[in-house]
DRENZA-424388 format. One record per residue (C-alpha): residue number from 1; chain; x, y, z. Coordinates in steps of 0.02 Angstrom, whole numbers. Each point is the difference from the previous one (the first is absolute). Layout:
# residues N
num_chaine_u_v_w
NUM_A_X_Y_Z
...
This chain:
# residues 315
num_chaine_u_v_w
1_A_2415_4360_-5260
2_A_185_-22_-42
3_A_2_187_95
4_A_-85_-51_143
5_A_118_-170_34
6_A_154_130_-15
7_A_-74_107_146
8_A_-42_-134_101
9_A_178_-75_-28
10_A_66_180_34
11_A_-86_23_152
12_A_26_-161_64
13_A_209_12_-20
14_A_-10_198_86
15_A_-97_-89_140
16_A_101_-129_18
17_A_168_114_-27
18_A_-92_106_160
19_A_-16_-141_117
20_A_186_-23_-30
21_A_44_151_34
22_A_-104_-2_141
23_A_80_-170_73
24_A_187_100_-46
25_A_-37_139_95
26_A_-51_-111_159
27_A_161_-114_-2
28_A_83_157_-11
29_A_-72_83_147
30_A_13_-139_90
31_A_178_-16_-23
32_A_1_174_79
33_A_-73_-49_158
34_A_13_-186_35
35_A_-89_25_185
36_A_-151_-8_-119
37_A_18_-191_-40
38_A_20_-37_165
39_A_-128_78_60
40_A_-84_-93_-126
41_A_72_-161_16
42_A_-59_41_223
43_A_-188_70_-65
44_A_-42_-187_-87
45_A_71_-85_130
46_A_-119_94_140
47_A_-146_-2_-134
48_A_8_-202_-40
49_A_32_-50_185
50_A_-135_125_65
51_A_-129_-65_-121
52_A_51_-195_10
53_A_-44_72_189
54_A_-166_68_-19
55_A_-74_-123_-129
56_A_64_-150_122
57_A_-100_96_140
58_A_-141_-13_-107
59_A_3_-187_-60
60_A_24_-37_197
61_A_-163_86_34
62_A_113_132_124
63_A_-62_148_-88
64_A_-135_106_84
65_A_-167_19_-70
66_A_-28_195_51
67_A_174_56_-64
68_A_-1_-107_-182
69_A_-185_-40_-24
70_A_-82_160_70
71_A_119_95_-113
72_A_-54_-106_-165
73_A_-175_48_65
74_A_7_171_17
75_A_108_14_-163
76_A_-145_-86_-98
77_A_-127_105_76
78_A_82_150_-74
79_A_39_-92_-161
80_A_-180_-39_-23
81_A_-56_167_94
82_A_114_159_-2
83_A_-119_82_134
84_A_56_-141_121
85_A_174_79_10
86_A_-17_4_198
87_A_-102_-162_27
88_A_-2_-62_197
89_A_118_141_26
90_A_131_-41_-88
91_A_76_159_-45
92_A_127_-56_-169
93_A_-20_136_-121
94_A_150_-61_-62
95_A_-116_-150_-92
96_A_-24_137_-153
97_A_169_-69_-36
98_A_20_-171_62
99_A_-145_-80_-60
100_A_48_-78_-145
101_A_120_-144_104
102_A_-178_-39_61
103_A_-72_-56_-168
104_A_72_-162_-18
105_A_-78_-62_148
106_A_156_-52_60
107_A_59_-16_173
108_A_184_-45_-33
109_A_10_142_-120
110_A_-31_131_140
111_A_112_-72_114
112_A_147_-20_-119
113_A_-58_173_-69
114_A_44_80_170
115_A_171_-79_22
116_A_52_74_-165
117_A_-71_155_53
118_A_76_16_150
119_A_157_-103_-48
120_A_16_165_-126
121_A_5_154_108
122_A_211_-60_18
123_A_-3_94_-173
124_A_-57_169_37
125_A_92_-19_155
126_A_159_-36_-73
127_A_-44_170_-122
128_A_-22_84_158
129_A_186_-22_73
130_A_82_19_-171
131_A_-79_170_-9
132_A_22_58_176
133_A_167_-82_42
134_A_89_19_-182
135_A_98_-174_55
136_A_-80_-165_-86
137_A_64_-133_119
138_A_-85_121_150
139_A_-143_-14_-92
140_A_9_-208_-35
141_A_42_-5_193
142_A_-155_91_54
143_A_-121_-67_-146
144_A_38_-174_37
145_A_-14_30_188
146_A_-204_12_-29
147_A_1_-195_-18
148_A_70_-22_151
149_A_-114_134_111
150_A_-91_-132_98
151_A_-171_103_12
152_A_3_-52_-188
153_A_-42_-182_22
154_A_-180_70_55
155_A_-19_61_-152
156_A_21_-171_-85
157_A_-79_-99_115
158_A_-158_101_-22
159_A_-114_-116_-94
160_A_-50_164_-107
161_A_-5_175_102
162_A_-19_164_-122
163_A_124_101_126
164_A_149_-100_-49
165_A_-9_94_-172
166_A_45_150_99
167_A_187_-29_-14
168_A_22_-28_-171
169_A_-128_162_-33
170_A_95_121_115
171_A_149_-30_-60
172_A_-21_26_-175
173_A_-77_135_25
174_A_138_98_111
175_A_113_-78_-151
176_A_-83_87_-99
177_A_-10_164_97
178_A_167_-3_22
179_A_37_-32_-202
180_A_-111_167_4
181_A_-141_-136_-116
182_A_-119_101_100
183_A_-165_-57_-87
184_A_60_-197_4
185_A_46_28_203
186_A_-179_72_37
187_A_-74_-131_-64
188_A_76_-131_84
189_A_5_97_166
190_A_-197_29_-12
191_A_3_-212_-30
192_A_98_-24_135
193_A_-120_96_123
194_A_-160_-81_-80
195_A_64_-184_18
196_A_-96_-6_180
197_A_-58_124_120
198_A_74_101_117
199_A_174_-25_-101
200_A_-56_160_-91
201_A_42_91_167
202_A_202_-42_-56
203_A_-15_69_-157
204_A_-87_174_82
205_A_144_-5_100
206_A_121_-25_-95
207_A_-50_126_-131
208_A_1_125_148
209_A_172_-55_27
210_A_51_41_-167
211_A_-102_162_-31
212_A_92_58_160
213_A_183_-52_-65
214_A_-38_97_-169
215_A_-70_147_89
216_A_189_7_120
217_A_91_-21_-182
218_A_-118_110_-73
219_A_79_127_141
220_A_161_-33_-51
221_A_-28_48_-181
222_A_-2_-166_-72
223_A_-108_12_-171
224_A_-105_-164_49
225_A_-196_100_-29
226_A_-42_-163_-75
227_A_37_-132_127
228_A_-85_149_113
229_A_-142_-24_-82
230_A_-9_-197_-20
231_A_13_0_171
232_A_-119_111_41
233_A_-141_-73_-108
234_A_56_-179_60
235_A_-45_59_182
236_A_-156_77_-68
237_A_-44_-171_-106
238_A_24_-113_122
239_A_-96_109_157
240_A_-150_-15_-130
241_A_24_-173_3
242_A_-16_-26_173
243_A_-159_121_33
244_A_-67_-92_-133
245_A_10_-145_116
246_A_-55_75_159
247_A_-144_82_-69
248_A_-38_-164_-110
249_A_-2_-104_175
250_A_-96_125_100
251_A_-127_59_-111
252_A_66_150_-5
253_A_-12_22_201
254_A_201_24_13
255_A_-36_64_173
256_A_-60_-161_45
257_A_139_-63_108
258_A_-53_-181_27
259_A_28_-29_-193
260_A_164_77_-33
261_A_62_-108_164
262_A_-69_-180_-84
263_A_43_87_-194
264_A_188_-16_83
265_A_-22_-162_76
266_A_-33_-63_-144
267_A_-197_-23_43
268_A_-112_105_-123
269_A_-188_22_42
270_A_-41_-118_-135
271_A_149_-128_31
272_A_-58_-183_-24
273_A_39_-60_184
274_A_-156_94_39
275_A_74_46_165
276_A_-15_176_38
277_A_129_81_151
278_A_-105_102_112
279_A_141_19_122
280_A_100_181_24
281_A_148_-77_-26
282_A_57_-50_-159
283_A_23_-160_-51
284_A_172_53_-84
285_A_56_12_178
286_A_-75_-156_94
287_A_177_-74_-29
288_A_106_142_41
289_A_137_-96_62
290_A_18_-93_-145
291_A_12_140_-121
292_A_129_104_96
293_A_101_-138_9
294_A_5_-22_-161
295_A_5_197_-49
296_A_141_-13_109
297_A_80_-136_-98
298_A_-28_94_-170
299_A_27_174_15
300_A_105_7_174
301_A_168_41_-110
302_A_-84_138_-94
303_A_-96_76_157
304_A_143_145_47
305_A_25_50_-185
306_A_-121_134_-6
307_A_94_102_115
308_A_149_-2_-120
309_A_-85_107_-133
310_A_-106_175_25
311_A_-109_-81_-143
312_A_-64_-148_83
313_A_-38_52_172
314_A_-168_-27_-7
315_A_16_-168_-1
């Protein structure tokens, strides 16, 4: 007995010696890199205000019943139900994950959930530019830029959308890849493509883009076989992925045209609006104008870059 007490006591004082050791090492590092604090100090500002935001929405009865409730639906339908993983067409395969923020029935939890979520991707981003730009306060400048991107405020505004846990997903895992944590960056670049359909189509192309950039260094004798090959069966993973939806959605009739225009519209032959489009022209495109204007808006900067590099021509 008297044995037993002295192992406990042991194992209680290494534990505790551990955790001090642990909380040591963090001041320390810290110390190192102070951009981290504030980054901190900025990430709990944008999480509190951003949830005080969303929960107000909420208690004012602002808060739409398709994006929040339908989502609490469809979550509890696969909690209850695994096979309804795709129920009324909503494609969230990333639900194998996040269904657990579902279980306490709790509306404000989701909500909150996402701004922490999304308020988090300044992390990996801030990772990103340390590794790639070898200067810190770069890196703080650029990291702490994200807050102020205004296309973010969508994403907390959102009473609950799955898509807005692309950001923090894709940038881990290109952290990652870059850290050359291979097996922790295909993970979260497969979660990032399964959070909502078609935004697998970014991670095909990006893994394209990167198979193609190891295959030119490849050329030039650099020993990188193994990003080669992460690459590679990243572009092969996530092109599965997206048959698997196709063929899922048309019954295995990926010829049928019709489909893969309303699949992309964001209108599956099973979608709850019960509204099929018969029309030739896909629904995707009905408001052209509006989407190249705001194409324009997004990507207008980066449009001419291609043409810099022999690599990325194609696009």
């Amino acid at each position: 007995m008297e044995v037993n007490i002295k192992k406990n006591k042991k194992s209680l004082y290494e534990n505790k010696s551990n955790i001090n050791n642990k909380i040591k090492d963090l001041i320390k590092f810290l110390k190192k890199d102070p951009f981290l604090i504030l980054i901190l100090v900025l990430f709990i500002i944008f999480t509190v205000y951003w949830s005080y935001f969303a929960v107000m929405r909420i208690y004012a009865f602002n808060a739409h019943v398709y994006d929040l409730g339908i989502a609490m639906q469809h979550a509890w339908m696969f909690i209850n139900d695994p096979n309804e993983l795709f129920p009324g067409g909503y494609p969230n395969l990333i639900l194998i994950v996040l269904f657990p923020i579902f279980l306490p029935k709790n509306f404000f939890l989701i909500v909150i959930f996402q701004a922490i979520f999304v308020s988090l991707s300044v992390f990996p981003l801030y990772g990103i530019g340390k590794s790639l730009l070898k200067n810190n306060l770069a890196a703080f400048l650029i990291s702490t830029s994200f807050f102020l991107n205004p296309y973010l405020i969508g994403a907390y505004l959102a009473d609950f959308h799955y898509q807005v846990f692309f950001i923090p997903f894709f940038f881990l895992g290109y952290y990652f890849y870059i850290k050359n944590k291979l097996y922790l960056s295909y993970i979260f670049f497969i979660f990032a493509g399964i959070v909502r359909f078609p935004y697998i189509l970014l991670i095909v192309l990006f893994s394209l883009i990167l198979f193609i950039d190891n295959v030119f260094r490849r050329l030039k004798k650099h020993d990188n076989l193994k990003t080669m090959k992460f690459s590679l069966l990243l572009f092969i993973s996530s092109l599965s992925i997206l048959l698997f939806y196709i063929l899922l959605w048309t019954n295995g009739n990926i010829l049928n045209i019709n489909y893969i225009y309303n699949i992309f519209a964001g209108q599956s032959h099973f979608s709850t609006y019960g509204n099929q489009n018969l029309s030739p022209i896909p629904p995707a495109f009905l408001s052209i104008d509006n989407k190249i204007f705001v194409l324009m808006l997004v990507v207008s900067p980066f449009l001419w870059l291609p043409f810099l590099s022999k690599k990325f021509i194609f696009l």
